[in-house]
C-alpha positions as CSV (number, residue, x, y, z in Angstrom):
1,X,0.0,0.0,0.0
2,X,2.7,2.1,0.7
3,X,4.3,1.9,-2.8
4,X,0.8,2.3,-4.3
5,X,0.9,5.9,-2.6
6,X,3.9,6.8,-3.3
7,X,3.8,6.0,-6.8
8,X,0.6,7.9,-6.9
9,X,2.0,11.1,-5.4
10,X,4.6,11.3,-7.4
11,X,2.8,10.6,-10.7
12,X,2.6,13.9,-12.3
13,X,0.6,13.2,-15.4
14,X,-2.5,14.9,-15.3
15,X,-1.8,17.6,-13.0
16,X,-1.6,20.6,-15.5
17,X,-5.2,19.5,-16.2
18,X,-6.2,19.4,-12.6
19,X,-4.5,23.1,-11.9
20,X,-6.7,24.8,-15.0
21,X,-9.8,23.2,-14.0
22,X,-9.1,24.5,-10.5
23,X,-8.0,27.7,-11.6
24,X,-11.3,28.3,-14.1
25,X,-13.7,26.8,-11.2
26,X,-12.1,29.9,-9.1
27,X,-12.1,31.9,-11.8
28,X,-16.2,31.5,-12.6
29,X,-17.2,31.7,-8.8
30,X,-15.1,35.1,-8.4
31,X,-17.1,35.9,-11.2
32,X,-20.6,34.9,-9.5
33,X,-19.8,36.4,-6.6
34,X,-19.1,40.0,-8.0
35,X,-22.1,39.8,-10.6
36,X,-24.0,38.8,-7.4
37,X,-22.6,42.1,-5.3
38,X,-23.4,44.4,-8.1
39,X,-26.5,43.2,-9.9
40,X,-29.2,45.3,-7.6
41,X,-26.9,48.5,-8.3
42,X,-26.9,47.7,-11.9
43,X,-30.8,47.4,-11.8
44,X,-31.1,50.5,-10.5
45,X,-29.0,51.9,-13.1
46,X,-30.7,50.9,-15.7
47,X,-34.0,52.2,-14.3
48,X,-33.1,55.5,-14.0
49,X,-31.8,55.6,-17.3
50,X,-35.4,54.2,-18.6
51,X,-36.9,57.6,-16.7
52,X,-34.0,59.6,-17.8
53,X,-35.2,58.5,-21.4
54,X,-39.0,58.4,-21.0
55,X,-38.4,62.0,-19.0
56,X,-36.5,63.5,-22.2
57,X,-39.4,62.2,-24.6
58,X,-42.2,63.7,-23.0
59,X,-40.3,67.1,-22.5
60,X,-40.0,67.4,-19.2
């Protein structure tokens, strides 16, 4: 059993694969997590531009 493990940690095949999928998995959260902190500000945003608009068309 001892062997087996050894072998296996020191098998290096593979882990270029593991570090980008670990990288883009961190990658795409970070990116959830921000679009999730900024999304109601961005709502509101948009909003006012809509009245900003609607406010300019009617002349007022």
């Amino acid at each position: 059993m001892e062997r087996f493990i050894d072998r296996f940690c020191g098998d290096e095949v593979g882990n270029a694969a593991i570090d980008w999928i670990v990288l883009t998995a961190g990658m795409v959260l970070f990116g959830a997590a921000v679009m999730t902190s900024i999304s109601p500000m961005t709502d509101d945003l948009a909003l006012d531009a809509t009245d900003a608009d609607f406010q300019i068309e009617m002349g007022l």
